[in-house]
N, C-alpha and C positions, 0 to 999 in steps of 0.2 A: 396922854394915854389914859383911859375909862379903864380904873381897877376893878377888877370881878370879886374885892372880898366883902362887897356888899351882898354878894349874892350868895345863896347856899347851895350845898356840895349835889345835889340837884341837878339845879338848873348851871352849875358853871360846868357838868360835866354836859349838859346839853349844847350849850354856847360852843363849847370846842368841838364837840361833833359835828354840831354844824362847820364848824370853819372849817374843819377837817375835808370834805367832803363838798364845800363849796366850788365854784371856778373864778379862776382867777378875775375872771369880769363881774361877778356877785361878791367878791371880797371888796373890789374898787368901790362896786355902788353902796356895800353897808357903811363903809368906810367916810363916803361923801356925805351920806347923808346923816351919819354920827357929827362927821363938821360941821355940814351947815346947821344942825340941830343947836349945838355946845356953840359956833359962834352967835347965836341969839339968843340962850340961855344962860352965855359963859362958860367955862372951861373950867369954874371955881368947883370947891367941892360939891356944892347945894346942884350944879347942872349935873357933873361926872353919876351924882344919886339919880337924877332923873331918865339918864341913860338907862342907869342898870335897872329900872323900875320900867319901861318899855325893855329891857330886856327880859326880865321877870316877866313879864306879856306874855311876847314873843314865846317864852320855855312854855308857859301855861297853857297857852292855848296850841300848841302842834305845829309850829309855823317850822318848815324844812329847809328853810335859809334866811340868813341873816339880811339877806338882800332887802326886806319885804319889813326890815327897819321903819320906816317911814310911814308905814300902814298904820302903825301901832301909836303914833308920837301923840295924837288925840286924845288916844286911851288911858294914858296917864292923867288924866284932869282929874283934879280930887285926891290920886293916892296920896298917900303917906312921901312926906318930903318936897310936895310940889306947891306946897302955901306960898303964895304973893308971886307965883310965878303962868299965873292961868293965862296971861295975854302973852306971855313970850311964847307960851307952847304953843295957844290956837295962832301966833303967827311963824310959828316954826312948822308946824303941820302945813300950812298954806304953801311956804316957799319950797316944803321939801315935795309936797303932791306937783307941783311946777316942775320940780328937777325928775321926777317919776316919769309925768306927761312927755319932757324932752328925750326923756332918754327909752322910751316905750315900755316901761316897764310894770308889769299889771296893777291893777287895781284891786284884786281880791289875793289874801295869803295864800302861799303855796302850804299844801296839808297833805300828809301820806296819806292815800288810801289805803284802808286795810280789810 
């Protein structure tokens, strides 16, 4: 399990609204694609950080479900915590855009209109 006390009081109160408010079928795909992320990254502490750093994304920029995971995993290249790990992410972003394609699910973040 990916702990949230990397994250600040924020964005972990954004993370649960989002789950909150998710369906049960966008709980399963954030869920897969947090695995297959962490089994290519690892599941040690230095991957769990690079979760919550695509998750810090995620909060920052307006994304309205957690489903859209996968969109974001590129975008950590460079942050803070993701030193010696640049090829597992650009091939975690690969195989997890393949699990998106199979299972139809968009290509641009979901964002509220306001």
């Amino acid at each position: 399990m990916v702990s949230l006390d990397f994250l600040d009081d924020d964005n972990k109160a954004k993370i649960v609204a989002l789950w909150k408010s998710m369906t049960e079928s966008d709980k399963a795909h954030f869920i897969n694609q947090v695995a297959l992320a962490l089994s290519i990254w690892g599941s040690d502490e230095k991957g769990k950080k690079v979760v919550v750093q695509v998750l810090k994304l995620m909060g920052n920029n307006g994304t309205n479900t957690l489903a859209d995971f996968g969109l974001y995993v590129d975008r950590v290249l460079g942050a803070e915590g993701t030193a010696g790990l640049e090829d597992k992410i650009k091939r975690a972003a690969l195989i997890i855009e393949g699990y998106r394609i199979k299972n139809a699910l968009p290509s641009e973040p979901h964002h509220e209109l306001f």
